[in-house]
BAFI-3210 file (N, C-alpha, C; in Angstrom, 3 decimals, decimal comma, padded with zeros to 6 digits):
// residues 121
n [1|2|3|4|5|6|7|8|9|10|11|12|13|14|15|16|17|18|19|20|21|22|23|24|25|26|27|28|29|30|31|32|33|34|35|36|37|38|39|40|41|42|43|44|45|46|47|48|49|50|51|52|53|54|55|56|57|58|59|60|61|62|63|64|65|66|67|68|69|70|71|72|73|74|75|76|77|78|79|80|81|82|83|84|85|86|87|88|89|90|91|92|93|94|95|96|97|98|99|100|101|102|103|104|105|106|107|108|109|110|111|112|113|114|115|116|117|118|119|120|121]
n.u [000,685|003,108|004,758|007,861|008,666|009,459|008,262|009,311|010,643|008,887|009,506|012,632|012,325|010,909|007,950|004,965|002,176|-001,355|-001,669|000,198|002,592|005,678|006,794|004,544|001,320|002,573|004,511|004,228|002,387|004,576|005,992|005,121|004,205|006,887|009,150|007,381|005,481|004,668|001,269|000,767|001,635|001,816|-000,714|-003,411|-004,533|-006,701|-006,106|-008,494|-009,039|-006,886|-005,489|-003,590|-002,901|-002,945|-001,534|-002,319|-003,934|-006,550|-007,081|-008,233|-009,119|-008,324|-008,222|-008,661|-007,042|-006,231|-005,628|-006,456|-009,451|-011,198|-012,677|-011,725|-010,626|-007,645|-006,445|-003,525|-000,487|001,919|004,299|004,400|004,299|005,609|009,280|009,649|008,247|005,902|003,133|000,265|-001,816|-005,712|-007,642|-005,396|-003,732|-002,368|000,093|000,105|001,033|-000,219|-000,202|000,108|-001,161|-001,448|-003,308|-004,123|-005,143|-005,221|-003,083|-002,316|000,675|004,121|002,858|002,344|002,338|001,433|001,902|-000,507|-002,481|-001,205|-001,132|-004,153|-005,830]
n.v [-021,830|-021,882|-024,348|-024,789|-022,260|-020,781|-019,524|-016,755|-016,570|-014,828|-011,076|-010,996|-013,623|-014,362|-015,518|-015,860|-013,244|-013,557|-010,732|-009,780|-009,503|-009,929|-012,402|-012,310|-011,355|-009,647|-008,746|-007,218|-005,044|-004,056|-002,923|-001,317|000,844|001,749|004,319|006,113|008,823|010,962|012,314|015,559|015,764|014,867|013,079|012,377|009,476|006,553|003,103|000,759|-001,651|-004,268|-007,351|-009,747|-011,974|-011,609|-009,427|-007,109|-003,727|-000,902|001,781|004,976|008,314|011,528|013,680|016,936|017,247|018,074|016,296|014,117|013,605|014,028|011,010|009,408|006,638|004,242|001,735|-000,128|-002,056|-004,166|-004,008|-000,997|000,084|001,989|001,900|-000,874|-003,116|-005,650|-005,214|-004,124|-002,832|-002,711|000,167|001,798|004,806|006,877|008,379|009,078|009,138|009,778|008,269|006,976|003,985|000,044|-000,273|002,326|003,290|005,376|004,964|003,875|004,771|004,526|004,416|005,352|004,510|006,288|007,848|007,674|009,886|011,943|012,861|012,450|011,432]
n.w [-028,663|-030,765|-033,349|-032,561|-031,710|-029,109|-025,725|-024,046|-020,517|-018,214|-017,275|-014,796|-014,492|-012,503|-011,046|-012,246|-012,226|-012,450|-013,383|-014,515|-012,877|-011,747|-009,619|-007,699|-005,924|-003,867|-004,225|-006,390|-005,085|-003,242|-004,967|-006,622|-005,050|-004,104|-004,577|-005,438|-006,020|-003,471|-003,051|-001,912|000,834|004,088|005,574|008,490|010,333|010,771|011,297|009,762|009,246|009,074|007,936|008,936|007,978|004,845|004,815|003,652|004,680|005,443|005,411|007,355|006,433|008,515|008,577|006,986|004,333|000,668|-000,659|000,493|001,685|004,435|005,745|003,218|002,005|002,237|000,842|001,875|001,561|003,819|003,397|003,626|005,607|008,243|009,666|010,203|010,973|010,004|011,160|011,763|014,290|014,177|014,479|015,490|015,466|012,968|010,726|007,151|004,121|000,243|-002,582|-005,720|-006,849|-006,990|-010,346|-010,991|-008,982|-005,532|-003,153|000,538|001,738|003,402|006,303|009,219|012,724|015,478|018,329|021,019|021,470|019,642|016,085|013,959|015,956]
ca.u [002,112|003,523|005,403|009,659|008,403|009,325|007,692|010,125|009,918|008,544|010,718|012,797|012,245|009,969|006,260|003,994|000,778|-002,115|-001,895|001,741|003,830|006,668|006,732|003,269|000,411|003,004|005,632|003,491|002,122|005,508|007,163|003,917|004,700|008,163|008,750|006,138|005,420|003,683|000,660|000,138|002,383|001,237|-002,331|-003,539|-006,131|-006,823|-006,570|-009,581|-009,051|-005,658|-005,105|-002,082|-002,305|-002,509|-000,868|-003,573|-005,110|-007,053|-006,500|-009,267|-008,528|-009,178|-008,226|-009,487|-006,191|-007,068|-005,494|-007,173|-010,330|-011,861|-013,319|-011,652|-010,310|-006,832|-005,620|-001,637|000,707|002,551|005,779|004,351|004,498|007,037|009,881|010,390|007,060|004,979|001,751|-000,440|-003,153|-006,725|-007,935|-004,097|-003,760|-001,157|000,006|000,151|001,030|-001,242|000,602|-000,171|-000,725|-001,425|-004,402|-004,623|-006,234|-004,702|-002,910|-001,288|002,261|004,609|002,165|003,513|001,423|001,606|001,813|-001,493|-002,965|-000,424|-001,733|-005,176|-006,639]
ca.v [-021,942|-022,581|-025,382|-024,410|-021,562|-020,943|-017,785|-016,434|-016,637|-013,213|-010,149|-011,197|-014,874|-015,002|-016,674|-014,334|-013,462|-012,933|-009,470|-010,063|-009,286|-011,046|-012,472|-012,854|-009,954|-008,664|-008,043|-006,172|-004,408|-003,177|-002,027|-000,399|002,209|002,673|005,194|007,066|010,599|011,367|012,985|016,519|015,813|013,741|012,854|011,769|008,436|005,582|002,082|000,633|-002,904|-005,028|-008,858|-010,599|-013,306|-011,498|-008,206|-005,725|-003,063|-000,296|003,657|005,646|009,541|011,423|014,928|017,701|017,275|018,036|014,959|012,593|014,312|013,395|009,720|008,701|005,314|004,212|000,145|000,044|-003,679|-004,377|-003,119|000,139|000,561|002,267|001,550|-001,857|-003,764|-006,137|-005,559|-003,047|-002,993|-002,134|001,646|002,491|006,780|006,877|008,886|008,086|009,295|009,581|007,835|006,210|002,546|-000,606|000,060|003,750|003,750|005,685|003,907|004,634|004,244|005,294|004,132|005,432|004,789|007,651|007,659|007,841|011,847|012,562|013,224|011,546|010,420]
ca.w [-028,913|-032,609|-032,810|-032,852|-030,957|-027,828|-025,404|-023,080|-018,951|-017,516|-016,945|-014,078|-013,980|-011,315|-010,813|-013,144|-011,515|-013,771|-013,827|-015,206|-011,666|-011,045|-007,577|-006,853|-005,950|-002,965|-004,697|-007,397|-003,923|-003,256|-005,998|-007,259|-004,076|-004,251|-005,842|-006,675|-005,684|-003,041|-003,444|-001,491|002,038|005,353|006,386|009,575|009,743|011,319|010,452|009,849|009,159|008,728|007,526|009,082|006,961|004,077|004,898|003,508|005,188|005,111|006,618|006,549|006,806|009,820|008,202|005,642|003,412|-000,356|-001,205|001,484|002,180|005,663|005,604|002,424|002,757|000,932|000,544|001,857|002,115|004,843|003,154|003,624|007,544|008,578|010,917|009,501|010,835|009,233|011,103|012,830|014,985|013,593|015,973|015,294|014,794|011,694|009,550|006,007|002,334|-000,209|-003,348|-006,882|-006,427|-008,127|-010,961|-011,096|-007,522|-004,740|-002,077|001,810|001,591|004,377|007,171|010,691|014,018|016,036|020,420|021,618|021,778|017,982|014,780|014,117|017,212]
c.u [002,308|004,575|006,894|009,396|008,479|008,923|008,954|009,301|009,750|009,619|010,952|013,391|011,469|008,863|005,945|002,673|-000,362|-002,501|-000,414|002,631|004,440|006,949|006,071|002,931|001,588|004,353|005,334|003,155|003,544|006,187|005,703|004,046|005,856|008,660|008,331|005,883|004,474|002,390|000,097|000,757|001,477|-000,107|-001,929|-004,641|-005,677|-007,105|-007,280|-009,655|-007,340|-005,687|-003,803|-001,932|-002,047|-001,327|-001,072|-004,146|-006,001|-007,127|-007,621|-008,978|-009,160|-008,872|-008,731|-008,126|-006,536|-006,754|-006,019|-007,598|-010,895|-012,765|-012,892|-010,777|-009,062|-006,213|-004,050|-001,732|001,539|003,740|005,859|004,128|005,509|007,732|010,376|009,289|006,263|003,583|001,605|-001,524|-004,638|-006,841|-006,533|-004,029|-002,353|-001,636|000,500|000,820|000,241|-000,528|000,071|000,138|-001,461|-002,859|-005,013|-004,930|-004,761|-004,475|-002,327|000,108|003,017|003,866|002,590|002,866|001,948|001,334|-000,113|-002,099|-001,572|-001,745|-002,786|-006,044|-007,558]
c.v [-022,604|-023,498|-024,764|-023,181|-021,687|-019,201|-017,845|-016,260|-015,006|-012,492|-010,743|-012,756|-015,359|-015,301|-015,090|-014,553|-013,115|-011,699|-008,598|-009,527|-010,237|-010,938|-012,431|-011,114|-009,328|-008,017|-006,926|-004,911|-003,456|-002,891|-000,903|001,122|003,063|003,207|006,266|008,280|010,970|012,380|014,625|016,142|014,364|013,827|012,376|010,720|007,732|004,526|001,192|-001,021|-003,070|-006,683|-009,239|-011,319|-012,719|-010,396|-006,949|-005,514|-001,885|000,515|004,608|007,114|010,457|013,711|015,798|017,885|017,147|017,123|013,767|013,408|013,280|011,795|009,225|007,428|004,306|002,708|000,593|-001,706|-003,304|-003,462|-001,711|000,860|000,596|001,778|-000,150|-003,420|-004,047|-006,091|-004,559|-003,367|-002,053|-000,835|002,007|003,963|006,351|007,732|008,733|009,193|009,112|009,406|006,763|004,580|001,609|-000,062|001,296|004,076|004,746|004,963|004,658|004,459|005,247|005,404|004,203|005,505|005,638|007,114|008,109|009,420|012,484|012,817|012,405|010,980|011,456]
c.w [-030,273|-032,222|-033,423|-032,196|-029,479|-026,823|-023,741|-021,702|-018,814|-016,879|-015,654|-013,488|-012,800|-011,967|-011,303|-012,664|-013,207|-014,088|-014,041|-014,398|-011,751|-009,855|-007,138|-006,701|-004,743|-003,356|-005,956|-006,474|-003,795|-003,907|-006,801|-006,074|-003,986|-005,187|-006,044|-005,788|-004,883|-002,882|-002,047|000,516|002,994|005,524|007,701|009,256|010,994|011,059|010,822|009,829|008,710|008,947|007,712|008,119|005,565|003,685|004,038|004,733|004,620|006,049|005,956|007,377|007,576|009,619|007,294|004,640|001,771|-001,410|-000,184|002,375|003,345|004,649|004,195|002,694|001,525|001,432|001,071|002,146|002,889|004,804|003,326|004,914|007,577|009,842|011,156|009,863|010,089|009,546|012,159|013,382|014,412|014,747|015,764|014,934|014,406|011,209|008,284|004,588|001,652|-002,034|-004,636|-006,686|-007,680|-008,896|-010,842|-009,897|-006,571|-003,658|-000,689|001,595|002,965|006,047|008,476|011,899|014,843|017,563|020,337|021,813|020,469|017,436|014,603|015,087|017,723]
res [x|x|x|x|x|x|x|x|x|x|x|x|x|x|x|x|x|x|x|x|x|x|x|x|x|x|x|x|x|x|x|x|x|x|x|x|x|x|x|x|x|x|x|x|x|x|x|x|x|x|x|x|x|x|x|x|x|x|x|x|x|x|x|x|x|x|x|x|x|x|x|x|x|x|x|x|x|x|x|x|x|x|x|x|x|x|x|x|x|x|x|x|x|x|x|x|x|x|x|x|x|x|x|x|x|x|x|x|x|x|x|x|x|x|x|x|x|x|x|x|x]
***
């Protein structure tokens, strides 16, 4: 910092993460989804792991879709279960979106557990 210099607060005014989000990594999480274009319609999967505390999981795909080829395996945040829930159960049959997320990677977005004998299971 030069001195009479002053550096402005981060777009927004919120808490800047170090990978310059405002509002911390979950709010980078969901706005990095909404939005964005889904890639090639619905999959089916199953999710493979989920973190309450942090509210990552992970949906690994249970179809031959040529955007989420069998067994590929796509990161979603909480914000991205549908129906207005913050948390799923790991063995869950969902179906998902296959959508541009944070750092080039592909993410789930639109995350919807399905009845028991649906899509995926």
């Amino acid at each position: 910092m030069t001195a009479g210099r002053r550096v402005p607060p981060p777009a927004g005014g919120g808490v800047s993460t170090p990978g310059g989000a405002p509002g911390g990594a979950a709010a980078h999480w969901a706005s990095a989804a909404q939005g964005a274009k889904p890639l090639g319609g619905r999959r089916a999967g199953v999710v493979v792991a989920f973190d309450d505390a942090v509210g990552l999981g992970v949906v690994e795909a249970r179809d031959s879709g040529g955007a989420a080829p069998e067994g590929a395996r796509y990161r979603f945040h909480c914000t991205q279960i549908a129906g207005g829930s913050r948390t799923i159960r790991p063995g869950a049959s969902v179906t998902f979106d296959v959508a541009p997320g944070r750092g080039g990677q592909w993410e789930a977005a639109n995350v919807a557990e399905q009845p028991r004998g649906g899509p995926g299971s």
